[in-house]
C-alpha positions as CSV (number, residue, x, y, z in Angstrom):
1,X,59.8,109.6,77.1
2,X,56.6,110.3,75.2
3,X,57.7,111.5,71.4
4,X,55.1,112.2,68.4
5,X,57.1,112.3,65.1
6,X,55.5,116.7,65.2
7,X,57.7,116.6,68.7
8,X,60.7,115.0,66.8
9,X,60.7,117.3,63.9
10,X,60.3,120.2,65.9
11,X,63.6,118.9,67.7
12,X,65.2,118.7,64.1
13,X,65.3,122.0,63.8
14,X,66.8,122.6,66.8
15,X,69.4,120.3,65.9
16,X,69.8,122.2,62.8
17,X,70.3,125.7,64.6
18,X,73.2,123.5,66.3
19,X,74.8,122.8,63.3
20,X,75.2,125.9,61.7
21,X,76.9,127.2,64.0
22,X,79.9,124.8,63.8
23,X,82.4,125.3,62.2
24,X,84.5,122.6,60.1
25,X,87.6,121.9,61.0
26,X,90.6,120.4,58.6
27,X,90.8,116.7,58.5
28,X,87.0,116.1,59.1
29,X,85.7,115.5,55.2
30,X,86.5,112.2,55.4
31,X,84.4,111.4,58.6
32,X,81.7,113.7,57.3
33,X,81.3,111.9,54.5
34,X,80.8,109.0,56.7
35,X,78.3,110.9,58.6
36,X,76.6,111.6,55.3
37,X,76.2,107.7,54.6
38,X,74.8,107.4,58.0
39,X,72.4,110.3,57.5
40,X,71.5,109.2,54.3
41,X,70.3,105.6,55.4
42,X,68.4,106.9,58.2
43,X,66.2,109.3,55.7
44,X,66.1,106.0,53.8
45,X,64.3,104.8,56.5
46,X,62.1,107.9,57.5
47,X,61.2,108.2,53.9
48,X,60.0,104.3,53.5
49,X,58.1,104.3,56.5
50,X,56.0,107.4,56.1
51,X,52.3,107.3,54.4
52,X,53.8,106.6,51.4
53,X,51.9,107.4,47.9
54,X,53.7,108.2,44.5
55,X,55.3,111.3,44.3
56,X,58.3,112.1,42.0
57,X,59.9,114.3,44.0
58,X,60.3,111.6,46.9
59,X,61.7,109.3,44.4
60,X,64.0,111.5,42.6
61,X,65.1,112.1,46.5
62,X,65.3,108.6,47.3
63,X,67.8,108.0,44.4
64,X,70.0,110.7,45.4
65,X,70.2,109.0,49.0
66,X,70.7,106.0,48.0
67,X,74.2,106.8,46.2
68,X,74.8,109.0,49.1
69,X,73.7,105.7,51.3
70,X,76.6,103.5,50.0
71,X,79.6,105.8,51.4
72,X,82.1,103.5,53.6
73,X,82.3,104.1,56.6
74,X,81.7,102.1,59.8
75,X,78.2,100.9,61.2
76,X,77.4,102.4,63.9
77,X,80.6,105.5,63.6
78,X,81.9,105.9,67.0
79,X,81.9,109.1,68.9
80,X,83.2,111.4,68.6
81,X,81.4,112.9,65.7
82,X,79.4,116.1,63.6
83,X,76.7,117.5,65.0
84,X,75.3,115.5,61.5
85,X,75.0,112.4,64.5
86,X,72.4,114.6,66.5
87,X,70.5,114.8,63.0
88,X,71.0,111.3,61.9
89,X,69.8,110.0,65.6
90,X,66.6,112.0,65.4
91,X,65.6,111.3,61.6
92,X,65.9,107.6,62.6
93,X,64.1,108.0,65.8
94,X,61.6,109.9,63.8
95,X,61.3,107.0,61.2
96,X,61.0,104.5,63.7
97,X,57.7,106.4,65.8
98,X,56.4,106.5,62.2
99,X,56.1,102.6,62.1
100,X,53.6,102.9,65.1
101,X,50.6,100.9,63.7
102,X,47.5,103.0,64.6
103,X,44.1,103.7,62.8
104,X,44.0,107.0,60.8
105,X,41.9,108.4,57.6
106,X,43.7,108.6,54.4
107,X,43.2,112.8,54.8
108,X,45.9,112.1,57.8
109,X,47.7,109.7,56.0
110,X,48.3,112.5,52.9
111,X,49.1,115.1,54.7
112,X,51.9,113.4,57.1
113,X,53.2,112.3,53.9
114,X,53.6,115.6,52.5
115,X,55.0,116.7,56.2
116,X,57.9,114.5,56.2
117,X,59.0,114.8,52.7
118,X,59.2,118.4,52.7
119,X,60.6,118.7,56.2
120,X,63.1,116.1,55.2
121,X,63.8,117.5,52.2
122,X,64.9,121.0,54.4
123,X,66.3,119.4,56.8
124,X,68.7,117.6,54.4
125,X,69.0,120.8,52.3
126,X,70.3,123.0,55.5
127,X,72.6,119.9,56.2
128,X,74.4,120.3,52.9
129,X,74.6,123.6,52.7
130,X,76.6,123.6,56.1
131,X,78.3,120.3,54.4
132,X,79.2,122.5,51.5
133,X,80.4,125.6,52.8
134,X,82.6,124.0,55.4
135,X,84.8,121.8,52.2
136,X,84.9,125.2,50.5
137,X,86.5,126.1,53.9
138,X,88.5,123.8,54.2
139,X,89.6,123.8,50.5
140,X,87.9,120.5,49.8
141,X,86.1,119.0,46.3
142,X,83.0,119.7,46.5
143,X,81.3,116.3,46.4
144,X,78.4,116.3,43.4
145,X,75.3,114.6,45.3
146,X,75.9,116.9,48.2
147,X,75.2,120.2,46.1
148,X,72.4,118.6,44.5
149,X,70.7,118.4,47.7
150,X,72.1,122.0,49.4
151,X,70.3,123.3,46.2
152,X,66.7,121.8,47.4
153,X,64.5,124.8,47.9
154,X,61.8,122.8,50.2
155,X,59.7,124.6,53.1
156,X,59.5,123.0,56.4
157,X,55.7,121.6,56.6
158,X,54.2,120.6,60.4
159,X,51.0,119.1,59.8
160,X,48.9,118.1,63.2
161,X,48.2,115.1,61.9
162,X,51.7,114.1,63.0
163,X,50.7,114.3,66.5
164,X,49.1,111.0,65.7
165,X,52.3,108.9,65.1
166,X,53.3,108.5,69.1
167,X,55.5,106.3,70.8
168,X,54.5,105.9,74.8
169,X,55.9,103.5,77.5
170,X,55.6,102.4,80.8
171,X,57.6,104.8,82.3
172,X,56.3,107.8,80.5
173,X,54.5,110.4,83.4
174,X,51.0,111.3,83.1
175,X,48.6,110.1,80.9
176,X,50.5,108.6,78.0
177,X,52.4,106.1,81.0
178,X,48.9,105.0,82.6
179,X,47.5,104.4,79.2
180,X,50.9,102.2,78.2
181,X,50.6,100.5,81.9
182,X,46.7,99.8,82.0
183,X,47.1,98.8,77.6
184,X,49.6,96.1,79.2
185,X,47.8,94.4,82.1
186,X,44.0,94.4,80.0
187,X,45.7,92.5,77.1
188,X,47.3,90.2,79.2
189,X,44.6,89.5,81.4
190,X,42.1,89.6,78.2
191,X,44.3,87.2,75.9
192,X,44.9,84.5,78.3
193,X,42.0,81.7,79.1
194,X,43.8,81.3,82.5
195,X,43.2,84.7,83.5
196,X,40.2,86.3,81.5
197,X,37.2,86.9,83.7
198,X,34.0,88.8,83.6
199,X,35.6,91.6,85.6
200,X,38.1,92.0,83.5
201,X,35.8,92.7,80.3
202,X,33.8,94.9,82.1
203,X,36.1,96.6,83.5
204,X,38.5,97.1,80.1
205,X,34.8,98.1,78.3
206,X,34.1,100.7,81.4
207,X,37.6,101.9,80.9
208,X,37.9,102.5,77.0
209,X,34.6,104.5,77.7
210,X,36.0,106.5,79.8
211,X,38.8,107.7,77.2
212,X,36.3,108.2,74.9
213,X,34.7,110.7,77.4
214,X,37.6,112.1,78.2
215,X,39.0,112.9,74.5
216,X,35.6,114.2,73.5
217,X,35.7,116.4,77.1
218,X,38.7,117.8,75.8
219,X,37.8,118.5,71.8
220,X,34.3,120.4,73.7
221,X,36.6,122.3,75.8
222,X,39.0,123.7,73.4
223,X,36.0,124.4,70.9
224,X,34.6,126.5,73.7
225,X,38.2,128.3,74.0
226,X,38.4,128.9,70.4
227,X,41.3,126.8,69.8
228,X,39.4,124.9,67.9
229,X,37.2,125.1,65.2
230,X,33.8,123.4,65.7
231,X,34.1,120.0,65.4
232,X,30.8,118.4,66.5
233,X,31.2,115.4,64.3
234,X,34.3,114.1,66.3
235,X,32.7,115.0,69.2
236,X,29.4,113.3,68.1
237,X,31.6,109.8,67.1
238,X,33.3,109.7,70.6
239,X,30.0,110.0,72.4
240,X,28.4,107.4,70.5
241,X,31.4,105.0,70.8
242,X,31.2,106.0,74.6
243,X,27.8,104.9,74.9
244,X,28.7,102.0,73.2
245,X,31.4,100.3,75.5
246,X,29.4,101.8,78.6
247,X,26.6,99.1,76.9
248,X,29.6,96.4,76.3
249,X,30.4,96.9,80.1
250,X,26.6,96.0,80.8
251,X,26.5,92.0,81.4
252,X,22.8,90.3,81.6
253,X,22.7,89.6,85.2
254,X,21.7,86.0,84.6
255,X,25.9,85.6,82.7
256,X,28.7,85.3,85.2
257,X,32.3,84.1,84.4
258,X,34.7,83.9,87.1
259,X,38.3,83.8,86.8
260,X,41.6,84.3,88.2
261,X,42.7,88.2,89.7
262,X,45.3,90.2,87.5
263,X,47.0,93.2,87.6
264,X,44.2,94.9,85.6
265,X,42.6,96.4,88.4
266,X,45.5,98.1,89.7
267,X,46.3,99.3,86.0
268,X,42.6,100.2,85.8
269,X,42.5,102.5,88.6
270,X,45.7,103.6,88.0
271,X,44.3,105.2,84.6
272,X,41.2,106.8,86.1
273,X,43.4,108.4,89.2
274,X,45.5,110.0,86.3
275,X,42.7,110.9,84.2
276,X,40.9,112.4,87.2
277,X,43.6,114.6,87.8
278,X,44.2,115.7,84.5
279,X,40.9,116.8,83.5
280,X,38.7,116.9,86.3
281,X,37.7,118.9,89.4
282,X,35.1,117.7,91.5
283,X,32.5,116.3,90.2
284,X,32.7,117.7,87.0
285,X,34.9,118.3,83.4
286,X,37.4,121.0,84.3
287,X,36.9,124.6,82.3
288,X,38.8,125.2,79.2
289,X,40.8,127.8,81.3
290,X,42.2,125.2,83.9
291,X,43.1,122.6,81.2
292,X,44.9,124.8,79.2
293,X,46.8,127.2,81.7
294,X,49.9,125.0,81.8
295,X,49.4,122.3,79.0
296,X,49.0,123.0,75.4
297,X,45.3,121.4,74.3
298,X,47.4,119.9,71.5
299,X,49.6,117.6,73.9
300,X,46.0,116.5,76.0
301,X,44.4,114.9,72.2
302,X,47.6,113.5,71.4
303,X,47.8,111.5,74.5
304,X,44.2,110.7,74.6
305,X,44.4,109.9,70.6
306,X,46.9,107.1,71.8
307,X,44.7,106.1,74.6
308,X,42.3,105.3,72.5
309,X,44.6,103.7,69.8
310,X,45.4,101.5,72.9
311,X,42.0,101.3,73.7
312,X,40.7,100.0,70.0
313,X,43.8,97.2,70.0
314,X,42.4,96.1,73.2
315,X,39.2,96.2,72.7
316,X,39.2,93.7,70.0
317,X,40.8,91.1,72.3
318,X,37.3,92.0,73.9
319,X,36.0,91.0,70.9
320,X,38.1,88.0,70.1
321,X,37.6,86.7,74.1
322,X,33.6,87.2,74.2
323,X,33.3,85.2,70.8
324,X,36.0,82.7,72.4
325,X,34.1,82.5,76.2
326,X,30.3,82.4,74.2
327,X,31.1,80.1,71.6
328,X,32.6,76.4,71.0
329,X,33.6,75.9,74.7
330,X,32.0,78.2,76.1
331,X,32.9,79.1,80.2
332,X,30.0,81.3,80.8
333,X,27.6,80.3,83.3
334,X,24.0,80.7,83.5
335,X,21.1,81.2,85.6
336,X,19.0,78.3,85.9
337,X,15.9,79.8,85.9
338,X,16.6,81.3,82.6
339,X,17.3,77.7,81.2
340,X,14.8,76.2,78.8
341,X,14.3,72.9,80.1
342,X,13.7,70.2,77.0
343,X,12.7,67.1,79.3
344,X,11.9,66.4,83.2
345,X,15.5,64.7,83.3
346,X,17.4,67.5,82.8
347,X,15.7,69.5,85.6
348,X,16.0,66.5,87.9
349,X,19.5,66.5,87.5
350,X,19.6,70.1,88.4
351,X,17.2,70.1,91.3
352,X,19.7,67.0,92.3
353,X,22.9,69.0,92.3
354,X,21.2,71.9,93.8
355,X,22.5,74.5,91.3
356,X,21.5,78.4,91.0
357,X,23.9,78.3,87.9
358,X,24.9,75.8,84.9
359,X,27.7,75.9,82.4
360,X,26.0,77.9,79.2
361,X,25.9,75.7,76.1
362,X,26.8,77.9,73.0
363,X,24.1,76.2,71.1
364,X,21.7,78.3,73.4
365,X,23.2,81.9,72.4
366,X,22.5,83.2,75.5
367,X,25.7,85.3,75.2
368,X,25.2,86.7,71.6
369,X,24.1,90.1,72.9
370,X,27.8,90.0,74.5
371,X,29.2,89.4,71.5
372,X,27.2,91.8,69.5
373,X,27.9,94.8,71.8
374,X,31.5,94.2,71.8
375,X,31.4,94.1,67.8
376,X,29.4,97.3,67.7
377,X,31.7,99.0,70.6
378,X,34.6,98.6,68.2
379,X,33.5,99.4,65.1
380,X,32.4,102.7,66.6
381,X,35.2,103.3,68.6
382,X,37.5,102.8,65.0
383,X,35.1,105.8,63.1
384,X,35.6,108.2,66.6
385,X,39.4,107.9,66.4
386,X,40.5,109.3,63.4
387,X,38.3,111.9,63.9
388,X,40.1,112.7,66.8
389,X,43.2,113.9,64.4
390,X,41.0,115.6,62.1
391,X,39.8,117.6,64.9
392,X,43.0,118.6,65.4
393,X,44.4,118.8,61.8
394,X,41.6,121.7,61.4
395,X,42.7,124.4,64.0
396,X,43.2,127.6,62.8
397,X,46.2,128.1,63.6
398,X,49.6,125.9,64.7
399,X,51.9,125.5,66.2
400,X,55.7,94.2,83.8
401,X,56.8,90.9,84.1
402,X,53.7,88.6,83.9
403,X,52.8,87.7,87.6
404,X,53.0,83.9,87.9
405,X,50.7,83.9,91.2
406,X,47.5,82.9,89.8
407,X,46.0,84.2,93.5
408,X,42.4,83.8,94.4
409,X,39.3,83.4,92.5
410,X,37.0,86.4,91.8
411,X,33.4,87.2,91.2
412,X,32.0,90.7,90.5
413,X,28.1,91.1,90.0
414,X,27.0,92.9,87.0
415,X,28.2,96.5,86.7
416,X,25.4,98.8,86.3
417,X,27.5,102.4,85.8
418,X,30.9,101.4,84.4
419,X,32.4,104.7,85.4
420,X,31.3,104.9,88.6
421,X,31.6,101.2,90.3
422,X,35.6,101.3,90.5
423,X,35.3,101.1,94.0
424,X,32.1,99.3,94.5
425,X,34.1,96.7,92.5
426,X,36.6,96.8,95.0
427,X,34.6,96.6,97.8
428,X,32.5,93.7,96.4
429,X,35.5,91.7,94.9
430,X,36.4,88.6,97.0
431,X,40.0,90.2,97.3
432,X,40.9,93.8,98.3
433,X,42.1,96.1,95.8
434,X,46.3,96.9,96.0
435,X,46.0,100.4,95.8
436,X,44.2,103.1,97.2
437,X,40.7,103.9,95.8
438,X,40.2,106.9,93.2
439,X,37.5,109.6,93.0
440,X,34.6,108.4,90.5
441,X,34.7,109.3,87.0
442,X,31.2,109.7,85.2
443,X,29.5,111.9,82.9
């Protein structure tokens, strides 16, 4: 299941509610205290992997858990336990979404700091005040480094920018699960020599495109509902970083590679069917009022901010497999005719073999616009992401196993519209496409 560490500390203090409602019962300090240790090492953890930057506060904190840290007890503490576990289970999970390696501005990075150490610092403070009364109930000691911490007067802080720390898979619905899916089958199809064809670089160019599209769709719609500020500057970055992988998808038509068929296709339609349904109706966007009538605008950037976290990973295997295909041993082919022939006996030998196309030499650089549009496509894509957050951070208001089947051999001709030639591809590819076709997706 899709979780964003905002989602998981939301759910802490639900957990919280939980717990003060218990009572505790006689016997239970000593596994408390063990549930303490446990709690205290997983805050450890939350607190060392968030956007750290000095702070005393967080240090005078992180001394107080690491005595607290050193409790005996047993690791893992079987059940039955506290409702501390419940805590202790999402703090971890929490930490553990925050080692997601994405692409953020230091603004986002601040400000999730700040948001984890005070909502950890509550957290941990409503946690030992329960801690606290129920020894005095129980006519316990009162154990020193718990009232140091019940005595924490810390505010619960939700900054948006924690929508950007995600954790998606597979078999996640919707969006975030066709991003995870379609993320899978480009880099393995991208990353391998066996496998990598021209299809698949135009077709992983024509689909981070589209996410751009999509996220800045979104941004424009909830400006125009007046959920959002106006943000024309993220919505300015994403265009332009649009634009550029619609270029990237654009091969000259005298370059083919061929190549081996992959799951990316299947992935790759699999993403535009979902995105299609999601936020479009017809031929066009759907209105602010029909995205947002059953999904909060807030849930539609955060998956879309990790489809394009997916898409800038991916797209510099683009970059790393164009420089690989154009350069040192190169697998491009080119057009004869746009071959600049140095003597008469390197035509004869052509007009002997009767080719239309020749293995490109890299010495030629007939490829480096390739490689430069795949460099540019990137570098754009990385400024339009984090601005995606920002968008966001400034509302008003808040709340598969590898197939081993190398099958048939593939040739595509040279997309002219990335988003709109999924089924052209399709129909033109020397094999016929696994699923059923999806509605075009363009501008």
């Amino acid at each position: 299941m899709a979780a964003s560490a905002f989602d998981l500390l939301a759910n802490l203090d639900a957990h919280l509610d939980d717990l003060e409602t218990i009572t505790m019962i006689p016997g239970s300090i000593p596994r408390v205290l063990q549930e303490w240790g446990a709690l205290a090492r997983a805050s450890l953890q939350l607190l060392w992997a968030r956007p750290r930057h000095p702070n005393a506060n967080a240090r005078r904190l992180e001394a107080l858990l690491d005595s607290l840290a050193v409790t005996p007890g047993e690791h893992p503490l079987p059940p039955p336990g506290t409702a501390l576990m419940a805590i202790t289970t999402t703090i971890g999970c929490t930490a553990e979404v925050m080692r997601t390696r994405i692409v953020t501005s230091p603004a986002a990075c601040d400000q999730v700091d700040d948001a984890i150490r005070a909502s950890l610092e509550a957290a941990l403070a409503r946690a030992a005040r329960w801690t606290q009364l129920g020894f005095q109930t129980v006519d316990g000691p009162p154990d020193p480094r718990i009232v140091r911490l019940a005595g924490i007067d810390a505010v619960p802080y939700r900054s948006p920018a924690l929508h950007a720390w995600r954790s998606i898979g597979p078999t996640d619905p919707g969006i975030d699960g066709a991003v995870s899916r379609w993320e899978a089958a480009a880099r393995e199809a991208i990353t391998s020599p066996h496998t990598v064809t021209q299809l698949a670089l135009q077709l992983t160019s024509a689909d981070i495109a589209l996410l751009c599209a999509s996220t800045s769709a979104v941004i424009q719609r909830a400006i125009q509902s007046g959920a959002l500020p106006r943000s024309q500057v993220a919505v300015a970055a994403l265009d332009a970083a649009e634009m550029s992988w619609r270029e990237s998808a654009r091969w000259p038509r005298e370059l083919r590679l061929g190549g081996r068929a992959t799951e990316l296709r299947p992935a790759s339609a699999a993403l535009r069917q979902c995105l299609d349904h999601a936020l479009r109706t017809g031929d066009g966007w759907k209105t602010a009022e029909e995205l947002f009538t059953d999904t909060r605008f807030e849930q539609y950037i955060a998956s879309l901010h990790s489809g394009l976290q997916a898409g800038l990973r991916v797209g510099r295997q683009v970059v790393a497999a164009v420089d690989d295909l154009t350069h040192g041993a190169s697998r491009v082919w080119l057009d004869t005719s746009h071959i600049p022939m140095s003597a008469r006996t390197e035509q004869a030998r052509l007009d002997a073999f009767g080719c239309d196309w020749w293995p490109d030499l890299a010495a030629r650089d007939s490829a480096e616009t390739l490689n430069h549009n795949a460099r540019d496509a990137v570098a754009r894509l990385g400024r339009a992401t984090p601005l995606t957050i920002e968008a966001l951070a400034a509302q008003r208001s808040l709340i598969e196993p590898r197939d081993t089947d190398e099958g048939p051999w593939e040739t595509v001709p040279t997309i002219l519209d990335p988003l709109r030639a999924a089924q052209d591809q399709a129909r033109l590819a020397m094999i016929l496409p696994t699923c059923e076709p999806t509605h075009t997706i363009g501008r």
